[in-house]
N, C-alpha and C positions, 0 to 999 in steps of 0.2 A: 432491571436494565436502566440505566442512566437514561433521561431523557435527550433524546436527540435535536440537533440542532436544525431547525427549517425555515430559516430566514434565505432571505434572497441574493445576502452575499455570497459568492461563489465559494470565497475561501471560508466563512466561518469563522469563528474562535478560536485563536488559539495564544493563549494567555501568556504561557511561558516558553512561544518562540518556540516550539522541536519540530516544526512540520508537523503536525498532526493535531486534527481539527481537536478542542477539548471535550467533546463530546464521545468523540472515538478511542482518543487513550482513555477516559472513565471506562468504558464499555471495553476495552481490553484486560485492564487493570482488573475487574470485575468477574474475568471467567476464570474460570476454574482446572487453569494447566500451569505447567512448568511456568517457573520465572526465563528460563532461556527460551520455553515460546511466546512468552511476553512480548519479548525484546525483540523474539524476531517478528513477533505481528507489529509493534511499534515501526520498523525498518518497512517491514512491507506496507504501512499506512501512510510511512511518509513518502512513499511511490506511489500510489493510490492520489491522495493529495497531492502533488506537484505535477499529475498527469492534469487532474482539470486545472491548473494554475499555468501551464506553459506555453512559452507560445509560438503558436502554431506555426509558423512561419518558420522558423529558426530548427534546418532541420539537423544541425549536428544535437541541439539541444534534445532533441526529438528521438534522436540517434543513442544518447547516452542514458536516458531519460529510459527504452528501452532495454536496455542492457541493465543498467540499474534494478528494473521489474524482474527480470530473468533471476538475477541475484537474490533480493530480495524470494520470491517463489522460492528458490532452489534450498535457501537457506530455511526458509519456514517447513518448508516439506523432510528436511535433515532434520529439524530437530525436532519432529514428530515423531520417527521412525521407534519404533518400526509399526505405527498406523498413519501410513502417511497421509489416507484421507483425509484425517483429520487439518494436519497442513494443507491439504485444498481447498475444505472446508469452511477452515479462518480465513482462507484467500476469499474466497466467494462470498463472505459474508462480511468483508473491510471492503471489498468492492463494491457491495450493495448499501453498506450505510453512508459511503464517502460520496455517492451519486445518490443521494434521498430527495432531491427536489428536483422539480423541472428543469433549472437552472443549472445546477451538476452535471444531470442525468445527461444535456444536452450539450454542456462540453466537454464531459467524459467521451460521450461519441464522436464529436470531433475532436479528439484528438485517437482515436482510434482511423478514424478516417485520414486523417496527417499521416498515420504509420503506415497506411495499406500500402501493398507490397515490398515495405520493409524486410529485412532478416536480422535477425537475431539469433543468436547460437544461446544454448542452457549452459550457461559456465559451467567449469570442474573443481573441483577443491570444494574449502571451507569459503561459503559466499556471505558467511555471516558480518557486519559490522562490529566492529572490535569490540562491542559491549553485548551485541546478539547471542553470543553462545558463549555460555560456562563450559568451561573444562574442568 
């Protein structure tokens, strides 16, 4: 497993600019599934990362940002299928390494807290980013 990043900047490293700390795409890169669930745990890391990055205030951002997460899910859990725990799986575990410090950990929650009683609908269709899923 790539060594992970745990320095005290919120956002991390990330070298070549894609939303997603470098530490997390190593460790995507690294497992052992499809290249089209690569791409969609890339998509879903960079939802993950821009949750602790936003700000709070600002709630259409907060709003889209949201919707975005829905997408993202929906799309990693498709192209798992048909085990789609495994698409839960990779959710639950880009969640847990994007929040690896105190400092994450504690704006990941607030910005969970910004969402509360929010709604959000689970999109329909293909929710993948146009590079997320191979045909």
């Amino acid at each position: 497993m790539p060594r992970l990043d745990r320095s005290s900047d919120i956002k991390g490293p990330d070298a070549d600019n894609n939303g997603i700390r470098d530490d997390i795409d190593a460790w995507i890169t690294a497992q052992p599934i499809t290249d089209a669930q690569k791409k969609a745990a890339q998509q879903m890391a960079r939802v993950q990362q821009a949750k602790i990055l936003v700000d709070l205030s600002d709630k259409s951002a907060l709003q889209m940002l949201g919707d975005q997460s829905m997408r993202g899910v929906s799309c990693l859990v498709d192209v798992s299928k048909p085990n789609n725990q495994q698409g839960y799986d990779l959710i639950d575990k880009i969640e847990a390494l994007t929040a690896n410090t105190r400092e994450r950990a504690k704006q990941y929650l607030a910005y969970y807290r910004a969402r509360s009683g929010s709604v959000t609908e689970l999109p329909a269709g293909n929710t993948c980013e146009s590079d997320s899923r191979w045909i």
